[in-house]
C-alpha positions as CSV (number, residue, x, y, z in Angstrom):
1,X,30.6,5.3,-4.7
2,X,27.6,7.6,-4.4
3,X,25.6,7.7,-0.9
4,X,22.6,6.0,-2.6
5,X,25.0,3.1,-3.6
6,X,26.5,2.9,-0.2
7,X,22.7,2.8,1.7
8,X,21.9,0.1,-1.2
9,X,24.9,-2.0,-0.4
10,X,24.3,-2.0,3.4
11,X,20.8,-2.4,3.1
12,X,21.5,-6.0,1.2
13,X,24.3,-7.3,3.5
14,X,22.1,-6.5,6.9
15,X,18.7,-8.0,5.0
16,X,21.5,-10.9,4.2
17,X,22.8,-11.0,7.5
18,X,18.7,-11.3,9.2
19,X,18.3,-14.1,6.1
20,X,16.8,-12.5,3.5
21,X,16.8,-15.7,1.7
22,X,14.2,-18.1,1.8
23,X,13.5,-20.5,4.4
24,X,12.4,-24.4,3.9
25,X,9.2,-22.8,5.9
26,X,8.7,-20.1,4.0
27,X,5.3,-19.9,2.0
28,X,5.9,-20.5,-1.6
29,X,5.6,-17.6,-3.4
30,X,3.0,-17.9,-6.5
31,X,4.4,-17.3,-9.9
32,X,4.0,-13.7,-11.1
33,X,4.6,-12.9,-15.0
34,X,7.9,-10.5,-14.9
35,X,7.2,-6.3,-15.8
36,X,8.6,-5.3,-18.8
37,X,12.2,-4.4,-18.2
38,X,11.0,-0.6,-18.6
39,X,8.9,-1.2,-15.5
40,X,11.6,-2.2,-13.5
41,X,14.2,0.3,-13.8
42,X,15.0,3.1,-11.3
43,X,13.2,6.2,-11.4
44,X,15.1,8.9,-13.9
45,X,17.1,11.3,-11.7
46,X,15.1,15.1,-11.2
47,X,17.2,16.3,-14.3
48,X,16.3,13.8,-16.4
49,X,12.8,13.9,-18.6
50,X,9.8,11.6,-17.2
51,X,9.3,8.8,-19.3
52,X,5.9,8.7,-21.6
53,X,3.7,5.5,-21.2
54,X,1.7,5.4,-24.6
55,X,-1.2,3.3,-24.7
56,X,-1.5,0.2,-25.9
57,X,-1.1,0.4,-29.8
58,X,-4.4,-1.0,-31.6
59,X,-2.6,-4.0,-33.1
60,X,-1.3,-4.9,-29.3
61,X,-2.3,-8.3,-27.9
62,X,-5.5,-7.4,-25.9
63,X,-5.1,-7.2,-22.0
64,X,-6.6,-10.4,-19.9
65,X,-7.9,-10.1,-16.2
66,X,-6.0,-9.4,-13.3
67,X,-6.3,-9.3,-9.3
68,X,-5.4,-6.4,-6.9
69,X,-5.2,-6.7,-3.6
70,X,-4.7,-3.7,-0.5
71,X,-4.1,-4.2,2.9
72,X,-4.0,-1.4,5.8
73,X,-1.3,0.3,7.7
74,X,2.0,-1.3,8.3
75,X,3.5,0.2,11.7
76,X,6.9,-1.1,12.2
77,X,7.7,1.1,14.5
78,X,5.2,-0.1,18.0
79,X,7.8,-1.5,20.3
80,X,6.4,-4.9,20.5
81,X,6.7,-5.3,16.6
82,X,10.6,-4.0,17.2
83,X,10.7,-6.6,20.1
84,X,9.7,-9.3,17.7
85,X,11.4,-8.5,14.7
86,X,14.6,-8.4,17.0
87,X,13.5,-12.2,18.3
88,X,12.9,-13.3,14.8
89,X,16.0,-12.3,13.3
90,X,18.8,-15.3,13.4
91,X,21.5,-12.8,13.9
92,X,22.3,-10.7,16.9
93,X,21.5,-7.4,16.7
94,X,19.4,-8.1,13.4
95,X,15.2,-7.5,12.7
96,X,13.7,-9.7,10.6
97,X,9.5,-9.0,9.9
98,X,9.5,-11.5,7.2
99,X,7.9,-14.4,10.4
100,X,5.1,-11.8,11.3
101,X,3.6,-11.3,8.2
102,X,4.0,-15.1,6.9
103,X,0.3,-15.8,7.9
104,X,-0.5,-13.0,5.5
105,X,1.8,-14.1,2.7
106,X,-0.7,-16.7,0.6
107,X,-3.1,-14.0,0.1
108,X,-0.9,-11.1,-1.1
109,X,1.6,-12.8,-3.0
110,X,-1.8,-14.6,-4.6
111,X,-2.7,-11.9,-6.2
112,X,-1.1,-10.0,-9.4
113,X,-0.7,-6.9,-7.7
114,X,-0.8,-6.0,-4.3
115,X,-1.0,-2.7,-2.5
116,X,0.4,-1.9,1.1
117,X,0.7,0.8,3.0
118,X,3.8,2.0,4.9
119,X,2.8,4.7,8.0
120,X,6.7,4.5,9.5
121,X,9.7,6.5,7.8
122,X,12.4,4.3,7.8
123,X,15.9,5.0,9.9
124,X,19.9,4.3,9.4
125,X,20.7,1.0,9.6
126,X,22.3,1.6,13.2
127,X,18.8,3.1,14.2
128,X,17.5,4.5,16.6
129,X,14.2,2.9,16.1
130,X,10.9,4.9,17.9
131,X,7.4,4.5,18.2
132,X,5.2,7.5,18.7
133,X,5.2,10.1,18.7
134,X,8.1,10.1,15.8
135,X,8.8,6.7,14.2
136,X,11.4,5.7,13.1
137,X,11.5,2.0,11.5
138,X,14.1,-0.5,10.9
139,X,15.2,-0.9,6.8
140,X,15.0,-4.5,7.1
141,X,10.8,-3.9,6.8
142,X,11.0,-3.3,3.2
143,X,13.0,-6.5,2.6
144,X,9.7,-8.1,4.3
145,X,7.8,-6.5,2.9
146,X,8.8,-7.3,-0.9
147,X,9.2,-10.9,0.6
148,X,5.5,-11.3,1.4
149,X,4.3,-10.0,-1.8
150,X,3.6,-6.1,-2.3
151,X,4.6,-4.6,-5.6
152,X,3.7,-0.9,-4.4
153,X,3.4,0.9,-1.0
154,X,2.1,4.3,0.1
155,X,4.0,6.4,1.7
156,X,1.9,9.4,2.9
157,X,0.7,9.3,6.0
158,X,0.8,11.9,8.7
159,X,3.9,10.1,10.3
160,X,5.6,10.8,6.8
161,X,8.0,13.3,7.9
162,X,8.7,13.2,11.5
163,X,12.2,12.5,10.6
164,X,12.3,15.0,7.8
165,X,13.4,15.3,4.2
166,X,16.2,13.0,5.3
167,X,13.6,10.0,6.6
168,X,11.5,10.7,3.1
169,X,15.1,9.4,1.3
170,X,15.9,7.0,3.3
171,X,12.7,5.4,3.2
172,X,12.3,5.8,-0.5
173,X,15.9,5.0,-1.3
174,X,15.0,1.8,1.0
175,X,12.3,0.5,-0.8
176,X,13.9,1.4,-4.4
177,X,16.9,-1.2,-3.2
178,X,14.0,-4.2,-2.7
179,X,12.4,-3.6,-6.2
180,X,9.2,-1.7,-4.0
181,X,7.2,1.0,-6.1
182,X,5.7,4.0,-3.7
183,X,3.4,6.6,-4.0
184,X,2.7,9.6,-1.6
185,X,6.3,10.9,-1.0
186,X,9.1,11.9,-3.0
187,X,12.5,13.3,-3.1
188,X,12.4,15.9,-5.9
189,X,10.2,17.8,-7.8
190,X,10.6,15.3,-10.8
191,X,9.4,12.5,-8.7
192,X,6.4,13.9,-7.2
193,X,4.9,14.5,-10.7
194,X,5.4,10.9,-12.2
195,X,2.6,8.7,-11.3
196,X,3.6,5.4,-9.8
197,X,2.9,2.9,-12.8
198,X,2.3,-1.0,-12.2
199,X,2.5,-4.0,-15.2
200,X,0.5,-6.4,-13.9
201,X,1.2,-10.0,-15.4
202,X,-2.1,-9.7,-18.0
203,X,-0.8,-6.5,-19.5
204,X,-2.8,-4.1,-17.8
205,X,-1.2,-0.9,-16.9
206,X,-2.4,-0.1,-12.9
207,X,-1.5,4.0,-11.5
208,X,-0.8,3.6,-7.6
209,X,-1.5,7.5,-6.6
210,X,-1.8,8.1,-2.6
211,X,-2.3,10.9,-0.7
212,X,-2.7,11.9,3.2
213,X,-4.9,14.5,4.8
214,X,-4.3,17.7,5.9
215,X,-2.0,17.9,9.8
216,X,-0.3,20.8,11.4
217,X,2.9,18.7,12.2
218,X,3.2,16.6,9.2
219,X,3.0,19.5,6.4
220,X,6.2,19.8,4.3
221,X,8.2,22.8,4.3
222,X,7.3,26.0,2.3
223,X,10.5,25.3,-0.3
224,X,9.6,21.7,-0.9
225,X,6.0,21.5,-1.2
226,X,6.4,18.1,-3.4
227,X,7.7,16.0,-0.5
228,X,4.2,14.3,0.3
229,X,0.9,14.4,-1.6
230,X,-1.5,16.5,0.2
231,X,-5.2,15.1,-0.2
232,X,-6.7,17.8,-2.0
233,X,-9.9,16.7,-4.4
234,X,-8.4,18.2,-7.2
235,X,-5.3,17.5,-7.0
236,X,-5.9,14.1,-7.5
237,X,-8.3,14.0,-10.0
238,X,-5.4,15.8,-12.1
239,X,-3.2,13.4,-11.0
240,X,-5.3,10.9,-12.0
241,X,-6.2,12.4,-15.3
242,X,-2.1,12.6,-16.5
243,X,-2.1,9.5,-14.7
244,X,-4.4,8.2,-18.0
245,X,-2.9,10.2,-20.3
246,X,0.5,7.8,-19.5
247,X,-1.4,4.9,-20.3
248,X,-3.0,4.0,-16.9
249,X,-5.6,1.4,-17.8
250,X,-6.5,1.5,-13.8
251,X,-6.2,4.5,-11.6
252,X,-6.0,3.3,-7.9
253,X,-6.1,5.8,-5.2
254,X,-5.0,5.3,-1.2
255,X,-6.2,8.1,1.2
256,X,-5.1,8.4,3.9
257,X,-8.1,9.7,6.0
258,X,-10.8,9.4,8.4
259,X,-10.7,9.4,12.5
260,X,-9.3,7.0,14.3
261,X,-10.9,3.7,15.7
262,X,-13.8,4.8,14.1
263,X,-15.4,1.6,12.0
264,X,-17.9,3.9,10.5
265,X,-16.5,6.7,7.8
266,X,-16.7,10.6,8.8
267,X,-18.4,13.2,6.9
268,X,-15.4,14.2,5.0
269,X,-14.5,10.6,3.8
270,X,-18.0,10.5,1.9
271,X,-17.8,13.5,1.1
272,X,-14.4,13.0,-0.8
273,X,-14.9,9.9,-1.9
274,X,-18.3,10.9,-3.7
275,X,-16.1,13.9,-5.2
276,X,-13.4,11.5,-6.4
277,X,-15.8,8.7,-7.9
278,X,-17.8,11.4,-9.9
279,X,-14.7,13.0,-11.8
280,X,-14.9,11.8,-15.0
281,X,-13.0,12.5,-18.8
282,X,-15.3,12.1,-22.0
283,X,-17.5,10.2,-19.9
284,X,-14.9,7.5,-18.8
285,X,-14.1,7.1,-14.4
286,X,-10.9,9.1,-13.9
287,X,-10.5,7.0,-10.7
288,X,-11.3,3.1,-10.6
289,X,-10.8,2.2,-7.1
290,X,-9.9,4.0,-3.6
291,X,-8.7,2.1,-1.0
292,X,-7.9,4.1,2.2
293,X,-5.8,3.8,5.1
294,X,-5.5,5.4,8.6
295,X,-8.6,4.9,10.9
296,X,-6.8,1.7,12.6
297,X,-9.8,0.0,12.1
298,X,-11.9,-1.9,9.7
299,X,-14.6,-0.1,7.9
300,X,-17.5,-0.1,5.4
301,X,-16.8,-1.3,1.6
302,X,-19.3,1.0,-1.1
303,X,-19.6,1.1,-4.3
304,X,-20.0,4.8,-5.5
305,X,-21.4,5.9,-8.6
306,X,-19.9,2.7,-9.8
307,X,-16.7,2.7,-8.2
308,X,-15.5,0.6,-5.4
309,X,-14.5,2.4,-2.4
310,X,-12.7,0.7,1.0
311,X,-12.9,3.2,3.4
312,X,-9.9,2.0,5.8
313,X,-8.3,-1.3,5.3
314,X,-7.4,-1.1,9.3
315,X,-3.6,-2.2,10.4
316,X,-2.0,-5.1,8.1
317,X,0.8,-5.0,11.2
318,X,0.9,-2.8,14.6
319,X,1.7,-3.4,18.2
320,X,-0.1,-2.6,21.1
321,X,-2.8,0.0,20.0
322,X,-5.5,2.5,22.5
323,X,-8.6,0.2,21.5
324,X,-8.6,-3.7,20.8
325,X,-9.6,-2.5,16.9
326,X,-6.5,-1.4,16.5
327,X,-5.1,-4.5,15.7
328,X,-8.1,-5.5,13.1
329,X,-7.8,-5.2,9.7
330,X,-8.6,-6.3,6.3
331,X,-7.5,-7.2,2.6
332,X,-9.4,-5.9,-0.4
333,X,-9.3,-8.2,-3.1
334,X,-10.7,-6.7,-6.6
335,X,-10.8,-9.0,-9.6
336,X,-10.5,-6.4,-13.1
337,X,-11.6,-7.2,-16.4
338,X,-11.1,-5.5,-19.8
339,X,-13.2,-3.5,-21.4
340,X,-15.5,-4.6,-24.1
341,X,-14.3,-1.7,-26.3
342,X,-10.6,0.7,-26.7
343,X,-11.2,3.3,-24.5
344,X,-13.9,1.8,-22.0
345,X,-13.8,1.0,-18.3
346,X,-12.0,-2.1,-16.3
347,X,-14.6,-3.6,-14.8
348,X,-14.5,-5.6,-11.4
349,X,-15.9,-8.8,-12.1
350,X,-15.5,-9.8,-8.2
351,X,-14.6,-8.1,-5.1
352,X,-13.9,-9.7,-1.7
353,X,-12.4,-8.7,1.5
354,X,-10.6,-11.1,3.4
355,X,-10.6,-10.4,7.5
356,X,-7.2,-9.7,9.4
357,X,-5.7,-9.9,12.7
358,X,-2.5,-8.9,14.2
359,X,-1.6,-11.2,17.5
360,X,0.0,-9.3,19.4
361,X,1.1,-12.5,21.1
362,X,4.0,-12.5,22.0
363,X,5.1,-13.1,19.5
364,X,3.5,-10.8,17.3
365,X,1.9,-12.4,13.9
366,X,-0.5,-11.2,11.4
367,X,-3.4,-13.7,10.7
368,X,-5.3,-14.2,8.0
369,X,-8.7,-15.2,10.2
370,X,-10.3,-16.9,6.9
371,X,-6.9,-19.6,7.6
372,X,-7.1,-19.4,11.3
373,X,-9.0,-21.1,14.3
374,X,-11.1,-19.0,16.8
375,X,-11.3,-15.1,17.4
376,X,-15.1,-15.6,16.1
377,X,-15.8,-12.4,17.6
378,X,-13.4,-10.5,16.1
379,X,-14.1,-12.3,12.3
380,X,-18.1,-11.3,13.2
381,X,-17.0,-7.3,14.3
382,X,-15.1,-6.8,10.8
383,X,-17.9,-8.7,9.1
384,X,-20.3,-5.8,10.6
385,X,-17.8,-3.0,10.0
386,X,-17.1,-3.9,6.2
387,X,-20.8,-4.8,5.3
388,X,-22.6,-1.7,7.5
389,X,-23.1,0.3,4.0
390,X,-24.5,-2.7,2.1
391,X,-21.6,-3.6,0.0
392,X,-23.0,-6.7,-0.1
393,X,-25.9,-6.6,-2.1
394,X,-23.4,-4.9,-5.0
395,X,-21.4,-8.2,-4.6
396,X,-18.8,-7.7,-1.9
397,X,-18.5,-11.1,-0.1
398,X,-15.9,-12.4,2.1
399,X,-13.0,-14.9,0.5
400,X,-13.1,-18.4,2.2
């Protein structure tokens, strides 16, 4: 039995042991069309040959409309969110997230693809578990979240190696057991240079491509540059481009970027993001949305040159942060149509942002403040944050 097949193993009998099967409370999922068997299957090993997505041949059933949804930084790791998981969990000794994010559920598993992002390397089963400076987070988080609804998570952050090459497998080797895609680490050289590709249930092929900024302690070693995505303009308007040329209908970036707590985006972030949204290929978008991650705080929504951009999506899940935004967050929700024409633009036909909360309680739970009672004050502050570069007059509106 190989070590990969021994992690798998104990990975299911712990998430078994926490009850990784449904609950009679648990929200009901909403049916999602099932990925062509070729989407499904593990990543080739780094000796084998990447597979080739070819576009959709002419004859092909056309694609039909699809939502997308992203939500911000999911930090396992905080020691009140490790307190709680260990409350939740009907087994001694056990974590279960799946409670926390069950206010959060409805709207990501309502969507046809949804996005998350994943700051914490993940540990052995038998822990330790940290919080920062070096996190370290329980497996049973990628049981939870493939239970609430993601299809995809990114993985570079600048917390993406502080347990090394051997945290970047573990956490990838983690989420491959739970059917989770990622994008922003890898293992091997192979890996790195496939994009992350998503069937949604309307046929329409969605690239998850995410990067993190620049950090002195969260570089990867000289010999194994490949580990994480660095976020380098070019680079990912390559990526992007071979991301296409695999049959991408919809390239989707996440950044991580920006300067913490702060609801308004630095000079870099529009800076890049301008960059990004300009690259085009025989006059077609190379990139169709960027939704970024990192600031621990909500900010603005823009449409650039015709692409949406989210600046930072805030915390989907955290403890105790420096500053009350910390625990703010929000879900972009982008509604994509087909193009009139082969070889045109997906066009978003709505786009919405739903406001978020984390409760640090205890316990902790993640709200959906569009569902919930009260914290006015905090729904009006995200309202500001999100609509301060008039995204609304383009469309953006909140979901009710």
């Amino acid at each position: 039995m190989s070590a990969f097949t021994r992690y798998a193993t104990a990975v299911l009998l712990v998430g078994l042991a926490v009850g990784c099967g449904a609950r009679p409370d648990d929200p009901p999922r909403a049916p999602r069309s099932t990925p062509p068997p070729a989407e499904r299957r593990p990543a080739p090993p780094a000796t084998a040959s990447a597979p080739h997505h070819r576009a959709r041949p002419a004859d092909a059933a056309p694609a039909r409309p699809f939502t997308l949804v992203a939500t911000g930084d999911v930090i396992p790791a905080h020691p009140d969110v490790l307190d709680t998981a260990r409350d939740d969990a009907p087994v001694d000794g056990g974590y279960d997230f799946r409670p926390m994010l069950r206010g959060v559920a409805p709207v990501v598993a309502g969507a046809d693809l949804a996005l998350c992002d994943l700051e914490a390397p993940i540990g052995p089963l038998d822990g330790p578990f940290t919080g920062y400076p070096e996190l370290q987070a329980p497996p049973q988080i990628a049981t939870a979240l493939k239970a609430t609804g993601f299809d995809s998570c990114a993985t570079a952050s600048h917390h993406a190696l502080d347990q090394g090459e051997e945290g970047v497998r573990r956490t990838l080797e983690a989420l491959d057991t739970v059917g989770l895609r990622h994008a922003g680490t890898a293992r091997n050289p192979a890996e790195a240079a496939r994009p992350t590709l998503l069937r949604a249930p309307g046929g329409a092929l969605v690239a998850h491509l995410a990067y993190t900024d620049d950090a002195e302690d969260s570089r990867p070693p000289e010999d194994a540059p490949w580990m994480l995505n660095p976020l380098d303009p070019e680079r990912i308007v390559a990526d992007a481009r071979a991301a296409r040329r695999a049959g991408a209908d919809v390239v989707v970036v996440s950044p991580y970027w920006g300067t913490e707590y702060r609801t308004a985006p630095d000079a870099r972030q529009l800076h890049l993001a301008r960059l990004l949204a300009a690259a085009r290929t025989d006059g077609r978008p190379d990139i169709d949305l960027i939704v970024g991650s990192r600031a621990h705080a909500p900010q603005p929504f823009e449409k650039v040159g015709g692409t949406w951009v989210a600046y930072g999506l805030g915390d989907q899940l955290a403890g105790v942060m420096s500053q009350a935004r910390g625990d703010w967050g929000t879900a972009a929700r982008f509604r994509f149509a087909p193009p009139a024409g082969p070889g045109g633009r997906w066009r978003v036909t709505r786009a919405e942002y739903v406001p978020l909360l984390t409760d640090i309680g205890p316990p902790v739970r993640a709200l959906d403040l569009t569902r919930t009672r009260g914290h006015d004050a905090v729904r009006k502050e995200i309202d500001r944050a999100v609509l301060s570069r008039g995204a609304a007059d383009d469309g953006l509106v909140r979901r009710r």
